[in-house]
N, C-alpha and C positions, 0 to 999 in steps of 0.2 A: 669483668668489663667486656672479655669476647665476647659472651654469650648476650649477653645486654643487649651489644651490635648485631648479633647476629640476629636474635627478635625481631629488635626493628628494620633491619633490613626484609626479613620475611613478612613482617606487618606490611610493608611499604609496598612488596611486590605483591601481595594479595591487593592491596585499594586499589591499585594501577590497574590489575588484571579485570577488577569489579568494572572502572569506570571505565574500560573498552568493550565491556561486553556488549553486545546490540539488542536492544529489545526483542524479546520472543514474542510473535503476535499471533501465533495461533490461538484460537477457540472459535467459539460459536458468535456471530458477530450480528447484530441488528440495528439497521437505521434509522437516528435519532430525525424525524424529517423538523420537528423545532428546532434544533440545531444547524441543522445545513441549511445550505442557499447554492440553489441549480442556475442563479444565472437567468439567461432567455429559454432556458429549457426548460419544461414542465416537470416538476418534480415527482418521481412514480410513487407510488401511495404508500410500495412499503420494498424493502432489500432486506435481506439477508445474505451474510456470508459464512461460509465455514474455513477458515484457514488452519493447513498445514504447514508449519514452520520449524523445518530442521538447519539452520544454515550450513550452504547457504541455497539450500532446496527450499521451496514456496510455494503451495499449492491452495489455488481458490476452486472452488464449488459455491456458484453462486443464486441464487432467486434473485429476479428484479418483476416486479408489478408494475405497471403503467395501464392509461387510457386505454393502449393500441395490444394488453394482452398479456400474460406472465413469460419472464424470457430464463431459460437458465443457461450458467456459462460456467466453464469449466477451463481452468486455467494452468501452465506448470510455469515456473520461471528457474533461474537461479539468481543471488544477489551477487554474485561475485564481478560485476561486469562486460558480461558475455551474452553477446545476443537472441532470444528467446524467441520464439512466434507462436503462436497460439491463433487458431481456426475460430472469429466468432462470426457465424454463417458463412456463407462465402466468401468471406473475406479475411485474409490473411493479416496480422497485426504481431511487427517485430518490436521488443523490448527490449531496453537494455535497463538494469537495474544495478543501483548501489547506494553503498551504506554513505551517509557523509555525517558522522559521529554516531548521533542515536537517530536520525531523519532518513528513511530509507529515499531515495531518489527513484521515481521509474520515469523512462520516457519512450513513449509508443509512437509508431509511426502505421498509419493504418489508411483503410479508402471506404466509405461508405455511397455507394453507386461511384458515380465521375468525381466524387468531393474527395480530396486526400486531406487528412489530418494529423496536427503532432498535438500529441496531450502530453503534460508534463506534471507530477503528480509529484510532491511529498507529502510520506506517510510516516505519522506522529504518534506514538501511544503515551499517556498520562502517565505521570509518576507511580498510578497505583496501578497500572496494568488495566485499568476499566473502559478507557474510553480511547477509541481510536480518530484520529480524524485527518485525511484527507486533503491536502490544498490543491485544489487541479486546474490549469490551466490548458487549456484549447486553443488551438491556431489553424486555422484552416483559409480556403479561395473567400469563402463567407463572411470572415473578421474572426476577431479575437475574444475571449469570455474564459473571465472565471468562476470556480466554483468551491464552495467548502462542503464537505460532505463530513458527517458525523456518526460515526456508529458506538452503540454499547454493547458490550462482551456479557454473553446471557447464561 
């Protein structure tokens, strides 16, 4: 009968452990542009991401294509809730990042010329690991706009 309990006791403590665990979202990542919706924004023709994910280290290496020319960005964070900044162009953009169950939460605060902006992003991966997607909301002097963005793991 101890042993019985004690099983299930360590049965129970592994599910518990499983169902905290946070999604790993590194790979090689490509944007589904049928999927997403940019909103008032023109949507760039094509994105790729590379994520490094050890938590709660995060690291993007990114390609974006648009009209106006190919942009690459290069990004470190961590998830633990502690504020991050990362240089794209000129402009400095601090983040703060955290888990809320399996839904990563980031929220950026950044200036694009005289426009300052808050983006507020959660970041979802599919039960099978394949598809990640993006809910981002924007707030800025300009109004407000959201967006869904979709990538597949390649």
């Amino acid at each position: 009968m101890l042993r019985r309990t004690a099983h299930l006791l360590a049965l129970t403590s592994i599910f518990m452990l499983a169902a905290l665990a946070k999604p790993n979202l590194a790979g090689d990542w490509k944007m589904n542009a049928s999927k997403s919706e940019f909103g008032q924004f023109p949507a760039p023709s094509s994105w790729t991401q590379k994520i490094t994910h050890e938590d709660p280290a995060l690291k993007i290496s990114g390609k974006l294509s648009t009209d106006n020319g190919d942009f690459n960005m290069e990004a470190s964070y961590t998830t633990d809730g502690k504020e991050c900044t990362n240089q794209f162009g000129p402009n400095p953009m601090k983040s703060v990042l955290k888990w809320d169950e399996e839904t990563l939460l980031i929220e950026t605060k950044g200036q694009f010329g005289e426009n300052e902006f808050t983006m507020k992003d959660k970041w979802t991966l599919s039960p099978d690991g394949k598809t990640l997607t993006i809910q981002r909301h924007w707030a800025s002097q300009m109004g407000e706009m959201d967006q869904k963005i979709v990538f597949d793991k390649q």
